[in-house]
C-alpha positions as CSV (number, residue, x, y, z in Angstrom):
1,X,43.8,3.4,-14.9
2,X,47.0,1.8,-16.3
3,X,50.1,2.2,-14.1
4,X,52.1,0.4,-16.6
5,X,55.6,2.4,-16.8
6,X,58.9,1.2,-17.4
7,X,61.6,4.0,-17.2
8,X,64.0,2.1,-18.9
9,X,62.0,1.2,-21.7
10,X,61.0,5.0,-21.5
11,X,64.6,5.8,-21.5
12,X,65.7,3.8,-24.8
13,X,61.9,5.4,-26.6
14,X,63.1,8.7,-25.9
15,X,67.0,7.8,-27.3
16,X,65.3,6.3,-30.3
17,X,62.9,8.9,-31.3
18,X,64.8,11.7,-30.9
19,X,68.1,10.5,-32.4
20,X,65.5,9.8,-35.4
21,X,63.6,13.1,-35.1
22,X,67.0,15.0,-35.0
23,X,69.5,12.7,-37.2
24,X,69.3,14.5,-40.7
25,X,71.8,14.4,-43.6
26,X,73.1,17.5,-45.3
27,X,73.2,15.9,-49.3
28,X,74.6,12.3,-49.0
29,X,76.1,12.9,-45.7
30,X,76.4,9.5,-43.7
31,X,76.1,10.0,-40.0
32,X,77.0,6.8,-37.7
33,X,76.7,7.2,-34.1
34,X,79.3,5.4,-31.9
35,X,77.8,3.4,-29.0
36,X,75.9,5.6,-27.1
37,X,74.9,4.7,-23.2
38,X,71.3,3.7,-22.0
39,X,72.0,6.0,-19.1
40,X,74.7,7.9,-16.9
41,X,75.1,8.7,-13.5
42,X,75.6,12.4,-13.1
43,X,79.2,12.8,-12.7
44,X,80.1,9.8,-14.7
45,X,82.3,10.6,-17.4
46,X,80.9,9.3,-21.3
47,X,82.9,8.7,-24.5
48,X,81.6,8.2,-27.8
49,X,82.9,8.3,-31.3
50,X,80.5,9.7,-34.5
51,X,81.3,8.7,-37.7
52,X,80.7,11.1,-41.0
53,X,81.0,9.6,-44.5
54,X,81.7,10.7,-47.6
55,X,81.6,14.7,-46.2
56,X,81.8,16.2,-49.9
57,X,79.2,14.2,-52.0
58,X,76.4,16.4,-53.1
59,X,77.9,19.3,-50.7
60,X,80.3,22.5,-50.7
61,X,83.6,21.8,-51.1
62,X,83.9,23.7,-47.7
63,X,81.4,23.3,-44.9
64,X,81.5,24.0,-41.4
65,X,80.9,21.7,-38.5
66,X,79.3,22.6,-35.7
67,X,79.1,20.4,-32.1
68,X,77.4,21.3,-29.0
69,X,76.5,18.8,-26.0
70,X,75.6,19.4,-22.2
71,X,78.6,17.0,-21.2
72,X,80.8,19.0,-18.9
73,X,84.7,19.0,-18.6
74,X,84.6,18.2,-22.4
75,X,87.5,17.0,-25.0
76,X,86.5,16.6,-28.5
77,X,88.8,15.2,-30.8
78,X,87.8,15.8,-35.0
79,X,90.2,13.4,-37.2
80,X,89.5,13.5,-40.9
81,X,90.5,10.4,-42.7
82,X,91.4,9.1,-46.3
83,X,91.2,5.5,-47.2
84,X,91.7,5.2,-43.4
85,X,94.6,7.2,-42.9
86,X,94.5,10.2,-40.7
87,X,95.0,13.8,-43.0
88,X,94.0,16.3,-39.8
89,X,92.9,16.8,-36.6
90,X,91.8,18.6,-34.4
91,X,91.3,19.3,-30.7
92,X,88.3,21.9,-28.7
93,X,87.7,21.6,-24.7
94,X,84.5,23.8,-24.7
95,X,80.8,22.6,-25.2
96,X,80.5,23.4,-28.1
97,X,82.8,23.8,-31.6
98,X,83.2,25.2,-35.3
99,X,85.2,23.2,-37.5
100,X,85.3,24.1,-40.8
101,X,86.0,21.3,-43.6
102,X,88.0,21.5,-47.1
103,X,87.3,19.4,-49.9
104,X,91.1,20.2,-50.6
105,X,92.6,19.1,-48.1
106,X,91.6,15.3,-48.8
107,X,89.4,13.1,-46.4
108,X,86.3,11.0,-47.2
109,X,85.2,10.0,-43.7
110,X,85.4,12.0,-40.3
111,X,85.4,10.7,-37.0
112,X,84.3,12.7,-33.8
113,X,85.5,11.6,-30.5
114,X,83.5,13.3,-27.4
115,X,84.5,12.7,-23.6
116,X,82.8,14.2,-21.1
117,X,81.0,13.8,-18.0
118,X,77.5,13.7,-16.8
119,X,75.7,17.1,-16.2
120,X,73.5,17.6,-13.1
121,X,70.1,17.4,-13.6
122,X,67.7,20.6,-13.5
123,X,64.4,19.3,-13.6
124,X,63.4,15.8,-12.9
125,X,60.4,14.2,-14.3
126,X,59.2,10.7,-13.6
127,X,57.4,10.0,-17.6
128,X,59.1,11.0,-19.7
129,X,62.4,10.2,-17.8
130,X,64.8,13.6,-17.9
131,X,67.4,13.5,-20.4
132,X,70.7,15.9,-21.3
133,X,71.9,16.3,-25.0
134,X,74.9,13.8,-25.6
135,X,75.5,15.9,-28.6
136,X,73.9,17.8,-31.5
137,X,75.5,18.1,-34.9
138,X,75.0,20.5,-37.3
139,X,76.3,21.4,-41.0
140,X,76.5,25.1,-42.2
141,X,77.2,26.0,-45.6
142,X,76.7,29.9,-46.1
143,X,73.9,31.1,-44.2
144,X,71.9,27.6,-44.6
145,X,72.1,24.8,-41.5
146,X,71.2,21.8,-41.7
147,X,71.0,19.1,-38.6
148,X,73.3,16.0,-38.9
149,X,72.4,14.1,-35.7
150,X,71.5,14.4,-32.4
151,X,70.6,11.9,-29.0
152,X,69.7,12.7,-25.5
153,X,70.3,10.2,-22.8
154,X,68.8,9.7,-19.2
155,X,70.8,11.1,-16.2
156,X,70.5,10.3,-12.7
157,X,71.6,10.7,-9.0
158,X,71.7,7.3,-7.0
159,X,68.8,8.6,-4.8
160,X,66.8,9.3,-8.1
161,X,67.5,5.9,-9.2
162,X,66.5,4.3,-5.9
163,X,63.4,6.7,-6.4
164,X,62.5,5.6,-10.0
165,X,63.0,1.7,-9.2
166,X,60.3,1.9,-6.4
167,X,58.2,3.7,-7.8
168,X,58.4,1.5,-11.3
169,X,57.7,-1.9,-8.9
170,X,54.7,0.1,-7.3
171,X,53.2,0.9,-10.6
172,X,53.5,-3.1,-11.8
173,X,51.9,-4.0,-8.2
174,X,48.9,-2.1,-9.0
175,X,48.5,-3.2,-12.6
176,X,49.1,-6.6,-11.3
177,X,46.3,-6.1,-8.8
178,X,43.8,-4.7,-11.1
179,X,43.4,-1.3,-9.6
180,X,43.4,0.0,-6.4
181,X,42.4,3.7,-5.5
182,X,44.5,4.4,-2.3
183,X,47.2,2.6,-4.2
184,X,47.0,4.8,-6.9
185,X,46.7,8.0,-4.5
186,X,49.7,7.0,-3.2
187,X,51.7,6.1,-6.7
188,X,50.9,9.8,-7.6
189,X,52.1,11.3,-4.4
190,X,54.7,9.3,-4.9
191,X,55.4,10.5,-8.4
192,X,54.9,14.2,-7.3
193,X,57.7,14.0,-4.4
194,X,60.2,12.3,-7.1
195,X,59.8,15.6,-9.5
196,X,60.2,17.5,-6.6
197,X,63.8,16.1,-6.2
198,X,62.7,14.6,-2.1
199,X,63.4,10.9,-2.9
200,X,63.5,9.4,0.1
201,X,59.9,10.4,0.4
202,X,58.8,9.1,-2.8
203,X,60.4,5.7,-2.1
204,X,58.7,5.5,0.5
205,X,55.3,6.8,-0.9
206,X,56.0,4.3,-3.5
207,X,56.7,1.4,-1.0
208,X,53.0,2.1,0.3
209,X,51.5,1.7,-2.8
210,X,53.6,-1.4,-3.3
211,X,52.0,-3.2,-0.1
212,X,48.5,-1.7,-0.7
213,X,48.3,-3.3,-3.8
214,X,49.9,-6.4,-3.3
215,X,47.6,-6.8,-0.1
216,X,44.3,-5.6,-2.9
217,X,45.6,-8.6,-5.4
218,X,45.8,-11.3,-2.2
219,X,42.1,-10.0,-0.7
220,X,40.9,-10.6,-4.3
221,X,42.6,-13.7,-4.6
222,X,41.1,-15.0,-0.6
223,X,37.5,-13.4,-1.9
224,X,37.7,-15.7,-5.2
225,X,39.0,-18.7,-3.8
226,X,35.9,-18.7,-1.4
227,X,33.5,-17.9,-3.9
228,X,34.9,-20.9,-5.6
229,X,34.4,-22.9,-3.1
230,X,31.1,-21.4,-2.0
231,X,30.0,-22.3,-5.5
232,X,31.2,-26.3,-5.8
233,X,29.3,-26.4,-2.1
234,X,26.1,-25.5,-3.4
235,X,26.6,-27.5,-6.5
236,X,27.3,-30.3,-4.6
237,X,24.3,-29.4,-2.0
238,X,22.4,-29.2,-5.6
239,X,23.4,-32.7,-7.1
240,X,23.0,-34.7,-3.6
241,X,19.1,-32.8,-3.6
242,X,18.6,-33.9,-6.9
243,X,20.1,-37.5,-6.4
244,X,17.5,-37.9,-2.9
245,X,14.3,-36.7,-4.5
246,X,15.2,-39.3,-7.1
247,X,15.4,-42.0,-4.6
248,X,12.8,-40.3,-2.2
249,X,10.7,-40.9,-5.7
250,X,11.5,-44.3,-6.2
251,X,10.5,-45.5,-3.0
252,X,6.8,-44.2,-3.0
253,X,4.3,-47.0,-4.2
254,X,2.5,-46.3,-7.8
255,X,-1.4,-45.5,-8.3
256,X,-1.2,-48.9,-10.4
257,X,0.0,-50.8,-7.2
């Protein structure tokens, strides 16, 4: 079995692929996502900035915009530009927002601000890591919707963190060991406690399989170093044999003689 895990890798797979599975365009929409965190604490607060081009190319001349995310205490800002200048904006402190956008009115790129903080999390899960929805954008033109772009993004607590860290270290201890069953029993148990939010537990649990393995890989290591050395001894044993029958050989008197 392959312990190989690496949440943080996990963490940026799950941004990428669902920010791709979810980012759409409605007609030649543009969507540009600000910078967008690996992770957040829960509590901490998160601001980024997504920007829509050319909002009236191959669509309506009036749209609405719709916005949700899982933020909490949340200010979103929605300035529509021309050439750079600002033409409107406007202001929502909910979760979620309508906006509806007029060709008439001017504007060729708009630019969505979000601030928020971190939600808790409900339901942690070691692979794949747990995640909340930054945001999720959507364009409605009559009774059609079409998705414009949406990311998740990994929460955690301290403890979880703590959690996650030893239980990543105990999974690269085994795989650097080879294997080890009670290692791995413990890795799992480990893993279980962790999605049952009792992290001190699983750090712990984690910390075992840490030192089983790492004790495994240096047994291994003790256990090959003698059989290498085993192995030049009866070499050796073999070659100094071979060297005395020669000799014992050349000693002896011929039939000739």
């Amino acid at each position: 079995m392959s312990w190989t895990r690496s949440s943080k890798s996990a963490a940026l797979v799950v941004l990428l692929a669902l920010s791709l599975a979810a980012a759409g365009t409605a007609g030649a929409i543009s969507v540009q996502a600000g910078e967008v965190p690996e992770d957040s604490r829960v509590g901490e607060t998160v601001t980024t900035t997504v920007t829509i081009e050319d909002p009236f190319v191959d669509m309506n001349d009036q749209w609405t915009l719709q916005g949700s995310t899982e933020l909490e205490n949340v200010s979103w800002t929605i300035t529509v530009l021309q050439q750079g200048e600002r033409v409107e904006q406007y202001n929502f402190g909910e979760q979620s927002f309508e906006q509806e956008l007029n060709a008439s009115n001017g504007g060729d790129t708009v630019e969505v601000e979000l601030t928020g903080d971190t939600p808790a999390v409900e339901n942690y899960t070691y692979e794949p890591p747990e995640t909340y929805t930054l945001y999720d954008f959507d364009a409605v033109e009559g009774s059609s919707t079409s998705g414009l772009n949406a990311t998740q993004v990994h929460h955690y607590t301290n403890d979880s963190r703590d959690a996650r860290t030893a239980i990543d270290d105990a999974a690269a201890a085994i795989n650097e060991s080879g294997g080890n069953s009670d290692a791995e029993n413990d890795l799992n148990q480990a893993i279980s406690a962790y999605e049952n939010s009792n992290f001190e537990n699983a750090q712990s649990l984690a910390g075992d399989a840490q030192s089983q393995a790492e004790q495994a890989q240096q047994s291994a290591q003790r256990t090959q170093t003698i059989l290498m050395g085993v192995g030049a001894l009866l070499v050796l044993l073999v070659v100094v044999g071979g060297v005395y029958y020669w000799r014992s050989n050349q000693d002896q008197p011929t039939k000739l003689q």
